[in-house]
C-alpha distance (Angstrom), angle and dihedral (degrees) to the residues before:
residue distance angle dihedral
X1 . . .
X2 3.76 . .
X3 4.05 106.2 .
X4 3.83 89.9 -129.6
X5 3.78 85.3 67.4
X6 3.63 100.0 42.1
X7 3.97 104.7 126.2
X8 4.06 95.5 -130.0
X9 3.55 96.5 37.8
X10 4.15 87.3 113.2
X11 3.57 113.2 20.9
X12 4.00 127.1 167.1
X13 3.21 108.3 -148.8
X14 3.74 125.8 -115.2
X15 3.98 114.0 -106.3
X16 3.57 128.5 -173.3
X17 4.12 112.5 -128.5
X18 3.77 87.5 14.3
X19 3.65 118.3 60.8
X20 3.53 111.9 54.1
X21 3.58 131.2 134.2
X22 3.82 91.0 -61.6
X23 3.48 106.2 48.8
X24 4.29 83.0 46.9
X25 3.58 88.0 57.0
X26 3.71 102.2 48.2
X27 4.21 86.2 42.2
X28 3.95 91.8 61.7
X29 3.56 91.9 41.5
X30 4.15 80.0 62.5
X31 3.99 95.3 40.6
X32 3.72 140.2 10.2
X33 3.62 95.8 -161.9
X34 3.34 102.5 40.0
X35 4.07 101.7 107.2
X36 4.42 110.4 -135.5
X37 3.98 131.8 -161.9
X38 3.52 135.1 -154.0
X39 3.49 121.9 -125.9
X40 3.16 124.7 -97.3
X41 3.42 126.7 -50.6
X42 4.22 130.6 -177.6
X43 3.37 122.9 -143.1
X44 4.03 87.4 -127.0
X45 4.05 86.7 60.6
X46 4.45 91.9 43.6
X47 4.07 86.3 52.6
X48 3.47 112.5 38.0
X49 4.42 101.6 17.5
X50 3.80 135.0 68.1
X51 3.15 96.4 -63.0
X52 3.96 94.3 -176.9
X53 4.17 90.6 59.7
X54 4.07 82.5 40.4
X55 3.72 100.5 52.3
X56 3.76 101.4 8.2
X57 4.02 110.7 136.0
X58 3.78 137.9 167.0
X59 3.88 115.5 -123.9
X60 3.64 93.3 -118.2
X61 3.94 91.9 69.7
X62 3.89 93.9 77.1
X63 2.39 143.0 172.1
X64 3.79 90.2 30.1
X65 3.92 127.7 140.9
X66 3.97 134.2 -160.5
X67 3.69 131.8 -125.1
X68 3.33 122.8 -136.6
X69 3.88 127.0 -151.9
X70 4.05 115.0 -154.5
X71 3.70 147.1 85.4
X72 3.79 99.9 -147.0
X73 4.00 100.7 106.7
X74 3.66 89.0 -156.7
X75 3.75 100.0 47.8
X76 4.21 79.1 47.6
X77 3.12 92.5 58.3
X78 3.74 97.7 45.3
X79 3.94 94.5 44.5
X80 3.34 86.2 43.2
X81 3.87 102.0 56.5
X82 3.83 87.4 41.9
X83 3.86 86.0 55.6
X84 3.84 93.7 49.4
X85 3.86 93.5 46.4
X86 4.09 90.5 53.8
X87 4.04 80.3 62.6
X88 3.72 98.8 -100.9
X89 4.27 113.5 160.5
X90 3.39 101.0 -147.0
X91 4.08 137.2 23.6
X92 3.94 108.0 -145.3
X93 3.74 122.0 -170.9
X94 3.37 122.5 -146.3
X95 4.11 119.0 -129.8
X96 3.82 96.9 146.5
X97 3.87 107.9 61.5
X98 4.00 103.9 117.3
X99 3.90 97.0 -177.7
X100 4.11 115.7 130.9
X101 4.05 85.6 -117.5
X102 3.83 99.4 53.0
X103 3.92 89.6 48.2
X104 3.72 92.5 50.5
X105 3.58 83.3 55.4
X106 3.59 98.8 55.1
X107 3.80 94.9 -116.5
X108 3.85 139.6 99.5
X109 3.54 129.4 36.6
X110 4.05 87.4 -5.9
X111 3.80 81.3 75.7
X112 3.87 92.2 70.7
X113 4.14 83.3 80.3
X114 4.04 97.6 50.5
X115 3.81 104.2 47.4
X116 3.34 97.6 152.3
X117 3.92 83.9 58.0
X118 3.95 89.7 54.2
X119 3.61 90.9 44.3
X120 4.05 89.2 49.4
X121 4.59 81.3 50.2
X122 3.84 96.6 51.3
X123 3.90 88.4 46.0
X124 3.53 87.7 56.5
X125 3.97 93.9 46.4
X126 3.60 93.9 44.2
X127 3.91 96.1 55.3
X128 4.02 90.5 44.5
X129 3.97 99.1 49.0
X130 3.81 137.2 45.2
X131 3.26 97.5 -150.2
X132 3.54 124.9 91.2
X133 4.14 114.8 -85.2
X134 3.83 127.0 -152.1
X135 3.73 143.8 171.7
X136 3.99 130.8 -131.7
X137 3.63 105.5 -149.1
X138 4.04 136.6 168.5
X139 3.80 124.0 -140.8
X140 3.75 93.6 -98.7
X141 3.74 144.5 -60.8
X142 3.65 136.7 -86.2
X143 3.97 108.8 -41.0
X144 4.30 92.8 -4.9
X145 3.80 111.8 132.9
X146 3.29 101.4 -111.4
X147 3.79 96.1 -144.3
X148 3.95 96.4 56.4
X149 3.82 93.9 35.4
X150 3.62 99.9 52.9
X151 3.85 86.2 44.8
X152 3.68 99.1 51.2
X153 3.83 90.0 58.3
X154 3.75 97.0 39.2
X155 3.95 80.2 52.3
X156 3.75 97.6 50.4
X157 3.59 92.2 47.7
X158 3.66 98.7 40.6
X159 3.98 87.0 54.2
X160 4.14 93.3 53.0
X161 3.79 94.2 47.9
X162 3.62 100.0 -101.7
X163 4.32 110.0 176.9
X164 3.52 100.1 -141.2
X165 3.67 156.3 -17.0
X166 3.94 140.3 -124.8
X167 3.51 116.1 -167.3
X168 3.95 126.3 -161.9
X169 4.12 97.3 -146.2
X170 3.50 88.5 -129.0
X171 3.86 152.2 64.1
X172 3.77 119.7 -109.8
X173 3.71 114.9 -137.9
X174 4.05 104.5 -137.0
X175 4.08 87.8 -172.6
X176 3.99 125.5 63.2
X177 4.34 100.5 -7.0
X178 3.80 126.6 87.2
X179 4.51 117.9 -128.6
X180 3.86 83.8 -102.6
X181 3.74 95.6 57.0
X182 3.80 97.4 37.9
X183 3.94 80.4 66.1
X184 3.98 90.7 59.9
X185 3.71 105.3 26.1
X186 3.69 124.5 57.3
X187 3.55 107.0 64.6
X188 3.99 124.9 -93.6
X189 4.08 110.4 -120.9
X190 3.37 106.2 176.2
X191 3.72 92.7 165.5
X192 4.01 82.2 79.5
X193 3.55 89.8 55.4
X194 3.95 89.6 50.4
X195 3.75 90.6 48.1
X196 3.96 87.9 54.4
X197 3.80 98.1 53.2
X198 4.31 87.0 51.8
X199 3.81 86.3 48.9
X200 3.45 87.6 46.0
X201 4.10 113.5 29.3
X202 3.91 91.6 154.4
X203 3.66 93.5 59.4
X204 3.85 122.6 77.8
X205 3.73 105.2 -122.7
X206 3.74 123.4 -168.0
X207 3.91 127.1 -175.0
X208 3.78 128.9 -142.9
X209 4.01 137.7 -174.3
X210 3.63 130.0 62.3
X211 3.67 101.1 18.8
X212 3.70 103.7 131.0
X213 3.62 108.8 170.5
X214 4.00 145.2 20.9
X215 3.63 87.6 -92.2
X216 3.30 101.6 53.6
X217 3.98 85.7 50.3
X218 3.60 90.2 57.8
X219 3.82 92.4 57.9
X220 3.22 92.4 54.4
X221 3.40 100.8 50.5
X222 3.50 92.0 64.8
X223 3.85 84.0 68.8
X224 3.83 109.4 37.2
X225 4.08 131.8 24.5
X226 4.02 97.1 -106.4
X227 3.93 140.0 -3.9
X228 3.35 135.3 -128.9
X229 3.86 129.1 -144.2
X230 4.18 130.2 -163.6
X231 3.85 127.0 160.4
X232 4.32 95.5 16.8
X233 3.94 86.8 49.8
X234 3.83 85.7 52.8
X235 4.08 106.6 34.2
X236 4.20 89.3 36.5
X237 3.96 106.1 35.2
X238 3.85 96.9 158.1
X239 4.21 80.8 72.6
X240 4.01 79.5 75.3
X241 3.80 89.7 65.6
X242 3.86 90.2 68.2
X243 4.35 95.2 44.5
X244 3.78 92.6 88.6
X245 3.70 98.8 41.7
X246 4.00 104.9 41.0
X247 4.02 96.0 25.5
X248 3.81 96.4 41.9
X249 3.71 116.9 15.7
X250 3.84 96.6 -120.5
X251 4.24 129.4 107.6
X252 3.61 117.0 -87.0
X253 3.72 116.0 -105.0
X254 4.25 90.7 -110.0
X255 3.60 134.9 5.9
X256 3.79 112.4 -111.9
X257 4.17 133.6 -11.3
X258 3.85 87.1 -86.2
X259 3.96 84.3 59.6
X260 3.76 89.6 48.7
X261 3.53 94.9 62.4
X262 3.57 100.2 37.0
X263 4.34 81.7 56.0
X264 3.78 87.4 42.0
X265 3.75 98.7 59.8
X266 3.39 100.4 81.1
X267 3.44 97.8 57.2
X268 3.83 88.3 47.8
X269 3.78 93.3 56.4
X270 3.43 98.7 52.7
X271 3.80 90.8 48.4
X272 3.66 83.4 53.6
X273 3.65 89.2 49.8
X274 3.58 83.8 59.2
X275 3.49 101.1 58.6
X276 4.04 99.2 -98.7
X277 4.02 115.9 138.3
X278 3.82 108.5 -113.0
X279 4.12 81.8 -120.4
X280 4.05 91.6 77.4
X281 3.83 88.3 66.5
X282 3.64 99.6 36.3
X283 3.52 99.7 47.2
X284 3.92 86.4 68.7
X285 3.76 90.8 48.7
X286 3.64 104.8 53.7
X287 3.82 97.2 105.9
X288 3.60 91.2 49.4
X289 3.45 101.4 109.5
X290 3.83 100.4 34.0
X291 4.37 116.2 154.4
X292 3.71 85.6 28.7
X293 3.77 125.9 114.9
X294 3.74 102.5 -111.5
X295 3.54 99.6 27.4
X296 4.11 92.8 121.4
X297 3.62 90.2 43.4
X298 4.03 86.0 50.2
X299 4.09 91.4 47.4
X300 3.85 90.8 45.6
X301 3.69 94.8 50.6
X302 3.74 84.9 56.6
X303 3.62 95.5 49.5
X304 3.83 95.2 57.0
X305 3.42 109.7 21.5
X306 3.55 104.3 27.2
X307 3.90 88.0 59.9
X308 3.96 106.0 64.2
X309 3.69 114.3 95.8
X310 4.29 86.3 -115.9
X311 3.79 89.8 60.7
X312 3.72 109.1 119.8
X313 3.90 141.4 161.3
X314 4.01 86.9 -65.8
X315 3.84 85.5 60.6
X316 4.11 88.1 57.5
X317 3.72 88.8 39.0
X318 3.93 89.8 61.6
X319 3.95 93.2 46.0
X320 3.33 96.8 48.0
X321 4.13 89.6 51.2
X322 3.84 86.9 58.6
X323 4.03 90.0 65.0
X324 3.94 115.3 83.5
X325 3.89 119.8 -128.7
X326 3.78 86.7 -143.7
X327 4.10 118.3 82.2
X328 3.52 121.6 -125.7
X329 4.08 130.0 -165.3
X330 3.62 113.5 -85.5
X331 3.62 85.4 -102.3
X332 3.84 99.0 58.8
X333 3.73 95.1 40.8
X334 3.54 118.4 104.2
C-alpha cells in the first residue's frame, strides 16, 4: 500500500470535552484526509445510554472512528458492533486514558499491565465488526519497563489480528499526576516507538504526543506509518489547511481560514436550525486565526457575543471581519 493512502497516516487524536460532533465538523471542513476520533466512549454508556447523541455523526465526517473505553471483551464486542452498525470506520480501544475515573473502571492506561486481557478485548472486537479494530496505547505506566511493556501489548494484539496501533510516546503515571500533566510530564521517547515499527514492519504504527506542527509530522514519518496530533490540532486549526497538501499530495479542501468559515457556515446554520448555541462550534474555532492582526479581537467577539442564545451566523460574520487578510510578524499580531 502506497503510504499516502495508509488509513492512520494523519490522525487527530480523540479528546474528551473537545471533540465532539462540532469540533469533527469544523476539522473536515479544514482536511479531507486528515482521519478524526470521538471521544471517549464506555461500553456502559454504548449499551445502556443514548446512543444516537453518543455515537451520532453526519456522513461528511469520514472517515472518522470511535474509541471505546472498557475491559469487558463481551461488552467490547457488543459496543463495538453497535458502533460499526451506526457507520463508524474504525473501532479504537482505549489503553492510554490515565484519569482517576477510567482506572477505577478498570480501563485505560491501567491496561498497559494486563495485555493478555487487551489482547483477549480486541479478539472479541475483531470477530464482532468488519471494520478494521485498533488500540491506542502508551509505553507503559508508572515504574513498567518500557521496552517489555510496550512489547507485551504490541504482542497480544499482534497475535489476535489487531489492524493497527497508536502510541502516546510516553508513560502515564497512574499515582501522584493529574490527565493534564501526564500529557507534559513523562518524557516523550519516540525512539521506542521507532524500534516498535522495525520489530513490527507488518503492523501499521502511528505515534502521538508532542507533535506540534506539519513539520514535525514529517519527521516522524520517516520513522513510523502515520502520526497523530492532539492539543496543536485543537489550539492551531489553520495547521489542518496544509494536511492534504504536504501529507498527501492532493489540494486542500479551501484556500485560507477565511475560506474555512465561509465553507463552514452551512453546517453551522443547520445546527442552529437545530437548536444548538452558535458557542458549540465556535468554541472549537477560537484559535483559528492565530498570528493575524485581529485575532484577539476575533476570539473576544466570540466570547461575548457568540455566547447569548440570539447569537447567529451574523455574530461569526462580525468576528471574522475584525481579523486582517494581511500577515503581520508574530510581534504585531494580535
Amino acid at each position: 500500500m502506497n503510504s499516502n493512502s495508509l488509513p492512520w497516516r494523519f490522525c487527530i487524536a480523540p479528546m474528551m470535552d473537545w471533540t465532539d460532533r462540532q469540533c469533527r465538523a469544523f476539522h473536515r471542513t479544514l482536511s479531507r484526509r486528515a482521519r478524526l476520533y470521538t471521544e471517549m466512549v464506555t461500553t456502559g454508556a454504548v449499551l445502556h445510554g443514548d446512543r444516537e447523541r453518543l455515537l451520532g455523526f453526519d456522513a461528511y465526517e469520514q472517515p472518522l472512528a470511535v474509541q471505546l473505553g472498557g475491559s469487558n471483551p463481551d461488552d467490547l464486542a457488543a459496543a463495538a458492533r453497535i458502533a460499526a452498525d451506526f457507520g463508524y470506520a474504525e473501532i479504537n480501544l482505549n489503553v492510554g486514558c490515565p484519569s482517576d475515573r477510567v482506572q477505577d473502571g478498570r480501563f485505560g492506561a491501567c491496561l498497559m499491565r494486563e495485555p493478555g486481557l487487551v489482547g483477549a478485548c480486541v479478539a472479541a472486537m475483531k470477530a464482532a465488526v468488519p471494520v478494521p479494530v485498533t488500540v491506542k496505547c502508551r509505553l507503559g505506566v508508572d515504574d513498567q519497563d518500557i521496552e517489555e511493556a510496550l512489547d507485551a501489548v504490541a504482542d497480544a494484539v499482534v497475535a489476535v489480528g489487531v489492524d493497527g496501533l497508536v502510541v502516546h510516546a510516553r508513560k502515564a503515571w497512574l499515582k501522584g499526576l493529574s490527565p493534564r500533566e501526564n500529557r507534559d510530564v513523562p518524557p516523550l521517547d519516540y525512539g521506542r516507538v521507532a524500534r516498535l515499527k522495525r520489530a513490527h514492519p507488518d503492523l501499521p504504527i502511528a505515534v502521538n504526543g508532542g507533535i506540534a506542527d506539519i513539520a514535525a509530522a514529517k519527521a516522524r514519518l520517516g520513522e513510523v506509518d502515520g502520526v497523530m496530533i492532539g492539543r496543536a490540532a485543537y489550539t492551531e486549526p489553520a495547521l489542518l489547511l496544509d494536511v492534504d497538501a504536504e501529507l498527501f499530495g492532493e489540494p486542500a479542501p479551501v484556500a485560507d481560514a477565511f475560506a474555512a468559515i465561509e465553507a463552514f457556515e452551512p453546517i453551522v446554520a443547520a445546527g442552529l436550525e437545530r437548536g444548538l448555541r452558535l458557542h458549540a462550534y465556535t468554541r472549537h474555532m477560537l484559535g483559528l486565526f492565530n498570528g493575524r492582526p485581529g485575532a484577539r479581537a476575533f476570539r473576544r467577539h466570540l466570547a461575548t457575543a457568540g455566547m447569548g442564545p440570539e447569537a447567529g451566523l451574523a455574530t461569526l460574520r462580525e468576528a471574522v471581519a475584525k481579523v486582517s487578510r494581511d500577515r503581520a510578524p508574530a510581534s504585531e499580531a494580535a
